[in-house]
C-alpha positions as CSV (number, residue, x, y, z in Angstrom):
1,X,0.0,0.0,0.0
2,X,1.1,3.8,-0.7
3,X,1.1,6.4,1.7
4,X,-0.3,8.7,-1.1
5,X,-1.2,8.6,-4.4
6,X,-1.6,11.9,-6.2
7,X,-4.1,12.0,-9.4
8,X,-2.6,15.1,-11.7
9,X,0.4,15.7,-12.8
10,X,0.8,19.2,-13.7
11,X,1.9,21.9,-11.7
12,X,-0.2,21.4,-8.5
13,X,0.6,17.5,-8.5
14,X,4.0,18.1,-8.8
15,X,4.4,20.4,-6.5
16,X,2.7,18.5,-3.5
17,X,4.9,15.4,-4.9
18,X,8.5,17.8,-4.5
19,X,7.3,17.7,-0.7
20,X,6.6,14.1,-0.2
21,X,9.4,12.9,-1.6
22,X,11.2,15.7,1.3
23,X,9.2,13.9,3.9
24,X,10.6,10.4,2.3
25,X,6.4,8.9,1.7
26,X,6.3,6.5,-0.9
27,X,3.4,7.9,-3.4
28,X,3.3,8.0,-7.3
29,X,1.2,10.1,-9.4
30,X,-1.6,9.5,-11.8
31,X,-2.3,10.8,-15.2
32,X,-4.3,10.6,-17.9
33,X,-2.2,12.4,-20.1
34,X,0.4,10.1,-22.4
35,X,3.2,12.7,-21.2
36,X,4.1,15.3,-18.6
37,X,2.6,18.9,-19.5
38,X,0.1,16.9,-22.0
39,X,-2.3,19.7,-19.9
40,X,-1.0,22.8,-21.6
41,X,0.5,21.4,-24.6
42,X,-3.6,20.5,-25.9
43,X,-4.4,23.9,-25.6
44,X,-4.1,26.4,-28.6
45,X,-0.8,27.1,-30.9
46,X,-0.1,31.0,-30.0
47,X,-0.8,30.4,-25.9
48,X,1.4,32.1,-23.7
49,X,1.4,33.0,-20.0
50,X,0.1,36.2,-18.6
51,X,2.9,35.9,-15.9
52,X,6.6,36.2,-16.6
53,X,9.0,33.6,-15.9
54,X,10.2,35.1,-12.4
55,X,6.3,34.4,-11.1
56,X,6.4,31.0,-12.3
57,X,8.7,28.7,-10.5
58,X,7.1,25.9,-8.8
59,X,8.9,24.5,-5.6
60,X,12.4,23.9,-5.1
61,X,13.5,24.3,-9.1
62,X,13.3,27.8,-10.8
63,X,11.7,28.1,-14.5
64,X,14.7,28.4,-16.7
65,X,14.2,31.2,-18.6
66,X,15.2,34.9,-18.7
67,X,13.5,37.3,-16.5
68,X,10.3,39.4,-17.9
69,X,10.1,36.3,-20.7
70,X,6.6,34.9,-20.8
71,X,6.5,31.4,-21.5
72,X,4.8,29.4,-24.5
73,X,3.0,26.6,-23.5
74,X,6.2,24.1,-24.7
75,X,8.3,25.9,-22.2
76,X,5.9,25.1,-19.4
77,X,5.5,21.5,-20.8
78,X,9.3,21.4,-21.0
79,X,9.9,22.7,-17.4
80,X,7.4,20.4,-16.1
81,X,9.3,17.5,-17.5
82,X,12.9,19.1,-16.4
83,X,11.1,18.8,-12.6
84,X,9.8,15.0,-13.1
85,X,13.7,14.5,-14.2
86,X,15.3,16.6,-11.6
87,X,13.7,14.9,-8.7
88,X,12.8,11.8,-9.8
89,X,9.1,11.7,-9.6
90,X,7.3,8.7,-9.7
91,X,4.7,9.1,-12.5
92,X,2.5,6.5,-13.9
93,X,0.4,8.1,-17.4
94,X,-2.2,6.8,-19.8
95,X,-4.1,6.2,-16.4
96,X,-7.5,8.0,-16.4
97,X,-8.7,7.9,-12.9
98,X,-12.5,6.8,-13.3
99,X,-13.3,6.5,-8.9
100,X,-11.9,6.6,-5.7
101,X,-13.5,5.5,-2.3
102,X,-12.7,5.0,1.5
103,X,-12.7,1.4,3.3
104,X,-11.5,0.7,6.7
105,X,-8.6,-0.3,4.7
106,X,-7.5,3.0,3.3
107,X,-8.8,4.4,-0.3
108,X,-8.9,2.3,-3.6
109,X,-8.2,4.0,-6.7
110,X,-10.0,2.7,-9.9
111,X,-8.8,3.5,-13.4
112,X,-9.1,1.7,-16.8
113,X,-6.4,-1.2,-16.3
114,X,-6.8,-1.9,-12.6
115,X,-6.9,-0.3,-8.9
116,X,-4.3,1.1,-6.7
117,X,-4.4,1.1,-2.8
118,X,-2.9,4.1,-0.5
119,X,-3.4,5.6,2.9
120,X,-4.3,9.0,1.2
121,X,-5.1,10.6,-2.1
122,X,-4.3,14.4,-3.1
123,X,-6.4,15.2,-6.2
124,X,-4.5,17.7,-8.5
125,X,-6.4,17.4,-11.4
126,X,-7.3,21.7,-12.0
127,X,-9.9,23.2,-12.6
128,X,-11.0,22.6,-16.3
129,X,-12.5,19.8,-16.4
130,X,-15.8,19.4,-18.4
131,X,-15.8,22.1,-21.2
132,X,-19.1,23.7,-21.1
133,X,-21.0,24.9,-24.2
134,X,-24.7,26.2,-24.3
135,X,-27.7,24.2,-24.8
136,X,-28.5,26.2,-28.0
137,X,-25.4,24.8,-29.8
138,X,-27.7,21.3,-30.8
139,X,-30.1,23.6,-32.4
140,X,-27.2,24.8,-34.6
141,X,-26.9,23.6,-38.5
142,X,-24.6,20.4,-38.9
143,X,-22.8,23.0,-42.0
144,X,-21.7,25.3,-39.0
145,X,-17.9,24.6,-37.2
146,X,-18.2,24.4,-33.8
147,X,-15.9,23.8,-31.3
148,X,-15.2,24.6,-27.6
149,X,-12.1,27.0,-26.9
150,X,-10.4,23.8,-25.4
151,X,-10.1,22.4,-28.7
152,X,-9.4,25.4,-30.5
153,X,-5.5,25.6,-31.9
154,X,-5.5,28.0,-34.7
155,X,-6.8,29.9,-37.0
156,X,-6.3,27.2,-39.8
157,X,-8.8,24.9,-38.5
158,X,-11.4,27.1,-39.5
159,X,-13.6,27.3,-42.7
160,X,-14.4,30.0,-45.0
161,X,-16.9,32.7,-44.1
162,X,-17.8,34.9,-41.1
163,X,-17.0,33.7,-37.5
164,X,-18.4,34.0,-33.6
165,X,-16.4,33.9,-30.6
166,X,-18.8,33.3,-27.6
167,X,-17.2,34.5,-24.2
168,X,-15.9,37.2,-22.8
169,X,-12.7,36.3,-20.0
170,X,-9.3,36.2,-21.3
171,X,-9.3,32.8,-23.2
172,X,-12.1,34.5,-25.4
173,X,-10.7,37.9,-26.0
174,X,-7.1,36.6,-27.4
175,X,-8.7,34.0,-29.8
176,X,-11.0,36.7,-31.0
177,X,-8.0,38.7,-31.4
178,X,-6.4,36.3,-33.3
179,X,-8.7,35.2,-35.3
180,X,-9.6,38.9,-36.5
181,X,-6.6,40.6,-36.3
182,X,-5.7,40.4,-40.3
183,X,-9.1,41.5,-41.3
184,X,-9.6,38.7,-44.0
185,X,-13.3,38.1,-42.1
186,X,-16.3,39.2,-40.3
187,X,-15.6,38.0,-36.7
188,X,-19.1,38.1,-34.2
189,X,-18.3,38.3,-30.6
190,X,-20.8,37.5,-28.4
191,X,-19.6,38.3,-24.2
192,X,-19.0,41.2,-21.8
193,X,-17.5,44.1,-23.8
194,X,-17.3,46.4,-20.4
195,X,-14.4,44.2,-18.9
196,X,-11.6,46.0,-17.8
197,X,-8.1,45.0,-19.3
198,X,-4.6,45.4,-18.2
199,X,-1.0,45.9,-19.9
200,X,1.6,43.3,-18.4
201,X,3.6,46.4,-17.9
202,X,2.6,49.4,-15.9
203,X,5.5,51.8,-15.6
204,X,7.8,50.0,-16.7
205,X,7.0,46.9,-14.3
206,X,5.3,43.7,-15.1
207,X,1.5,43.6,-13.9
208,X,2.3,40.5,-11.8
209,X,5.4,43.1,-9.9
210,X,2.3,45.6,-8.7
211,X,0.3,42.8,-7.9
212,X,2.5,41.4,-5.4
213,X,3.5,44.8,-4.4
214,X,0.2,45.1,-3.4
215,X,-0.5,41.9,-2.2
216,X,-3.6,41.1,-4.8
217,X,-2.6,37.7,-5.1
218,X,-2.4,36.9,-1.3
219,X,-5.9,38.2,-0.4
220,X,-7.6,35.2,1.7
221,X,-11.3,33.9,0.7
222,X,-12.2,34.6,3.4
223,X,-10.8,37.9,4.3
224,X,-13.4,41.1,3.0
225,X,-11.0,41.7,0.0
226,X,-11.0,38.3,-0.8
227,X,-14.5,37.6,-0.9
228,X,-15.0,40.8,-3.0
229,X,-12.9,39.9,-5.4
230,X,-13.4,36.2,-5.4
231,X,-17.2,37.1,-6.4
232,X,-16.5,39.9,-8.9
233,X,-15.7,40.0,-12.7
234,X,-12.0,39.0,-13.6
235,X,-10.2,41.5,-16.1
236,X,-8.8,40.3,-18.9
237,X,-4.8,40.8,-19.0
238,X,-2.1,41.5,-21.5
239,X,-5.1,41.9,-24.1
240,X,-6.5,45.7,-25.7
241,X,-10.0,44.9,-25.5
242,X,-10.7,48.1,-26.5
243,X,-8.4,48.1,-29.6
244,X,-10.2,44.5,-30.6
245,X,-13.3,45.6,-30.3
246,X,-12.6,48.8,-32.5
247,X,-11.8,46.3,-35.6
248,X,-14.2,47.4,-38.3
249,X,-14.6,43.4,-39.1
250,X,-15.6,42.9,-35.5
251,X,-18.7,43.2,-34.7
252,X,-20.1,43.4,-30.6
253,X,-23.6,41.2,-30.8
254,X,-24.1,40.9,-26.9
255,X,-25.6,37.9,-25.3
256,X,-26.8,34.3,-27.2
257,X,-29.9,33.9,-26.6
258,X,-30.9,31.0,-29.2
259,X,-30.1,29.2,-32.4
260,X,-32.1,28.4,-35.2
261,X,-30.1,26.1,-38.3
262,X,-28.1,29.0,-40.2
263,X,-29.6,31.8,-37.5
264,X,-27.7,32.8,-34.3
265,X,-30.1,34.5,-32.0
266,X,-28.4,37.5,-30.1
267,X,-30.0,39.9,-27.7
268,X,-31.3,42.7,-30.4
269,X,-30.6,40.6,-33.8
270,X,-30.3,37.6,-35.5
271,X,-27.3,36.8,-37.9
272,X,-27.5,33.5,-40.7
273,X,-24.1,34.2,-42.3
274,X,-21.7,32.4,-39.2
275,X,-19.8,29.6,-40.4
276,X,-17.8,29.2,-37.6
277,X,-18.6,29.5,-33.5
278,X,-16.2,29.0,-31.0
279,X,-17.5,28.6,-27.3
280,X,-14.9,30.2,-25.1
281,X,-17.7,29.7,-22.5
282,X,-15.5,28.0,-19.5
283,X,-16.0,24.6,-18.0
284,X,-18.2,22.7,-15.2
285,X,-16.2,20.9,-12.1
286,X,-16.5,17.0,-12.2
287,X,-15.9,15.4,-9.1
288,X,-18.4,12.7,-9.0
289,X,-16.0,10.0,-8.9
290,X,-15.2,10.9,-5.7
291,X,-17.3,8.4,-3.4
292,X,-18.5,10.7,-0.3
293,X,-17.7,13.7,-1.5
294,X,-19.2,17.4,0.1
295,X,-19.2,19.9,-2.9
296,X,-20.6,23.6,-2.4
297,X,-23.0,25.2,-4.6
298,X,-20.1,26.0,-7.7
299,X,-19.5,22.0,-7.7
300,X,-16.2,22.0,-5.9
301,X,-15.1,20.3,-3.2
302,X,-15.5,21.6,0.2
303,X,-12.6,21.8,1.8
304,X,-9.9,23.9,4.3
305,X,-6.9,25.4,2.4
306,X,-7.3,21.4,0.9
307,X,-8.0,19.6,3.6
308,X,-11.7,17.7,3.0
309,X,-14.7,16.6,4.7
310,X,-12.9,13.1,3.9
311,X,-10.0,12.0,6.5
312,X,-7.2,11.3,4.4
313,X,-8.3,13.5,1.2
314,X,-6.7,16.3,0.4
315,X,-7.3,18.9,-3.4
316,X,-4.7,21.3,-4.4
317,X,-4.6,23.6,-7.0
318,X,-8.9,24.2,-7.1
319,X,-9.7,28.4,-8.2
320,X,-10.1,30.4,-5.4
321,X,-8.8,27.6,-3.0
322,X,-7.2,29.8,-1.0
323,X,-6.4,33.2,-3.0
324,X,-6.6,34.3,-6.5
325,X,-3.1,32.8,-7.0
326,X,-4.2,29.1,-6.2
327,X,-4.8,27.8,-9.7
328,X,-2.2,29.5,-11.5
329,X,1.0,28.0,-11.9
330,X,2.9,30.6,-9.9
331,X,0.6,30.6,-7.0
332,X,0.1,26.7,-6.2
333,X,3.8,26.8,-4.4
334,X,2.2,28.8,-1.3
335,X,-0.4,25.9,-0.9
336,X,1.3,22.9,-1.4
337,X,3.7,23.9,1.5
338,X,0.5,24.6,3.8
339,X,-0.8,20.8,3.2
340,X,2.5,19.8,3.3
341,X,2.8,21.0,6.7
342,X,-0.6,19.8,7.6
343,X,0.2,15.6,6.2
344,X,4.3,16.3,8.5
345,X,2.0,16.5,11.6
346,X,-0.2,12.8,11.1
């Protein structure tokens, strides 16, 4: 039997694993992935992080790259597999985690092949998990593209003919940028177009230097600050929404409301010419496979700064699990040395 077994193995699960193997358990980590930073590498071509490489180092081995850089997604991908080699992580891939419940006898982890036994399970697996698209997209003609921003990877998957981007947080706002910034077509967007925006620089320091100057990314949940920002409206950063949305070939529809075949439905019109939608709409937590699980009314687990309703259960690296910073590569450091602390004292 393991003392843990970790199910994730990006930068949260990798993190909590640099501190187990310091307080010499014997764990290995699940992932469904067929290689380390599988996570990032599936998202689209152009990604890169809003946070230089001096906010991005994850315990105990820096991100090796030159300061004020901001990373592509191969660099993170890369670094995450320069950490599984540095400290010799015990990874097992290809494994999809499909349950996991309690016995007298310690927890029982189910995947495709078989079932593993350990004293305790951390659950790294993120945030994105089921990508969410409206209802209204079955009502939509099979002679439309759609996909959902998770699958989205450039601008040559696309067809001929006028475009929508659907969603209005950062993941929506630089594909609609990309996607209309030579002009060639007619790009719809359908979201928030008050949302504030902010350079990565502000006289002549990164965003992310302000931000911990101020301490916006150390804000507890459950402090005032944190629970006002927690609940209000992110800004979208390193993107002009402004200058986007002043493109003569984009055009500001406001929200979805239906689908008809050819016709998109929008607030005050209706438009039959879209040929392509992408639904930059977010995702729905999936925990169900948890046996005995609490979740609160957003469908995440309830939990202390990771510690659960279930002895021996611990999450790391949830939105908002402790401060803003908690799901962000940068920021998952801070908690994985608070359960760390918290699994030295059992």
């Amino acid at each position: 039997m393991l003392d843990y077994i970790i199910i994730g193995g990006a930068q949260a699960g990798l993190s909590m694993a640099y501190h187990l193997k310091i307080l010499e358990k014997e764990f290995l980590i699940l992932d469904g992935e067929k290689e380390i930073g599988a996570s990032w590498l599936n998202r689209w071509d152009s990604l890169k992080l809003f946070t230089p490489t001096e906010y991005n180092h994850l315990p105990g081995l820096k991100f090796d790259a030159p300061k004020g850089h901001y990373p592509t997604k191969i660099e993170v991908s890369n670094y995450f597999k320069k950490y599984v080699e540095t400290f010799k992580i015990p990874v097992q891939l290809n494994t999809l985690v499909t349950a996991v419940r309690k016995t007298e006898n310690g927890f029982f982890v189910t995947y495709k092949d078989g079932e593993l036994q350990a004293k305790n399970v951390i659950v790294a697996t993120g945030p994105f998990h089921i990508p969410y698209t409206p209802p209204c997209n079955t009502k939509i003609a099979a002679s439309v593209l759609q996909m959902h921003s998770n699958y989205y990877k450039g601008v040559y998957q696309l067809q001929e003919g006028d475009a929508l981007v659907v969603g209005g947080g950062d993941s929506g706002y630089q594909i609609l940028n990309e996607i209309s910034k030579d002009g060639s077509r007619t790009v719809y967007f359908s979201g928030d177009t008050t949302v504030k925006s902010l350079p990565q620089q502000i006289l002549g320091k990164t965003l992310w230097w302000w931000f911990t100057l101020v301490g916006f990314l150390s804000f507890s949940k459950y402090s005032w600050i944190g629970k006002r920002l927690s609940n209000s409206s992110q800004p979208v950063i390193g993107t002009d929404v402004k200058e986007i949305l002043s493109r003569k070939n984009v055009i500001a529809k406001g929200r979805t409301k239906d689908a008809m075949q050819e016709e998109i439905i929008f607030e005050n019109s209706t438009v039959s010419t879209i040929k392509n939608i992408i639904w930059a709409t977010g995702y729905r937590p999936n925990f169900n496979w948890i046996e005995g699980l609490e979740l609160d009314e957003n469908g995440y687990p309830k939990n202390y700064r990771g510690v659960s309703n279930i002895e021996g259960l611990y999450f790391i690296g949830l939105p908002w699990m402790y401060t803003r910073g908690s799901a962000t590569l940068g920021g998952v450091a801070k908690d994985a040395s608070y359960l760390a602390n918290v699994i030295s004292q059992d």
